[in-house]
C-alpha positions, -999 to 999 in steps of 0.1 A, spaced: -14 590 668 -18 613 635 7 634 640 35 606 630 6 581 612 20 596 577 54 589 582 68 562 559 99 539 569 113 552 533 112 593 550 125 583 582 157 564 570 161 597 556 170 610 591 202 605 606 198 581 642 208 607 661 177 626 645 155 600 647 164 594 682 162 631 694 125 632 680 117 600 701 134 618 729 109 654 718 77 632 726 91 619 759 101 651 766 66 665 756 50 639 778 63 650 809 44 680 815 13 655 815 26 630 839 0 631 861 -35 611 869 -54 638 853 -37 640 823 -33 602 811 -46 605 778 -17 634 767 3 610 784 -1 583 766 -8 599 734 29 617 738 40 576 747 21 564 714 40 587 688 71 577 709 66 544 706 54 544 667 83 562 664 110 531 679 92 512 661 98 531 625 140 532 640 138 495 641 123 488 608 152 513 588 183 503 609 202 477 601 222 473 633 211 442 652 225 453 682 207 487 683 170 474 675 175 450 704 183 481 720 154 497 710 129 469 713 139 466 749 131 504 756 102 502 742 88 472 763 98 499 789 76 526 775 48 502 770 51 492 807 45 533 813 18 536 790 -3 509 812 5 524 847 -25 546 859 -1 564 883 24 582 861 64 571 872 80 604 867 117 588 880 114 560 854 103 583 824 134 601 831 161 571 833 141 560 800 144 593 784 183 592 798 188 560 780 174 565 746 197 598 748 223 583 753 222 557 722 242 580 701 266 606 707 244 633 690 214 628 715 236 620 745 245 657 744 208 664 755 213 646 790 232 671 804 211 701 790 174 686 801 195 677 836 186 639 837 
């Protein structure tokens, strides 16, 4: 997970959420050209920036309600990471979801056609 392992909490408050979120949503995005058995390891490795990614979101926002939020996707991430047989229709509806935390991102969903 280089490619994020720099990233300070202090930079990424600098972000608005619907930035942060849209960059969350670019790695699930990015992951699912590898959702298949033969290419776990880009799978998970898109999953692990995702994931490192939530978890820098919780640490800078202040809304209670929306690091529950966020927590709780990433439990459902983590449950995709595991899985040795890619879910490509719950990668989706979890890709929906985190779009659709903030007006900004939401406008993805109908773009990407989830």
């Amino acid at each position: 997970m280089t490619q994020h392992s720099a990233l300070s909490p202090e930079r990424w408050a600098h972000f608005e959420l619907g930035q942060q979120i849209l960059q969350i949503g670019a790695e699930m995005q990015r992951a699912l050209k590898f959702l298949r058995p033969e290419r776990l390891t880009e799978m998970r490795a898109c999953y692990e920036r995702a994931m490192a990614l939530v978890e820098l979101t919780v640490q800078v926002q202040e809304n209670l309600h929306l690091r529950r939020e966020l927590l709780g996707w990433h439990g459902v991430i983590a449950e995709l990471y595991k899985r040795d047989d890619p879910d490509p229709i719950v990668h989706r509806q979890a890709l929906r979801v985190l779009l659709r935390l903030h007006p900004e991102s939401s406008k993805q969903v109908a773009i990407l056609g989830l």
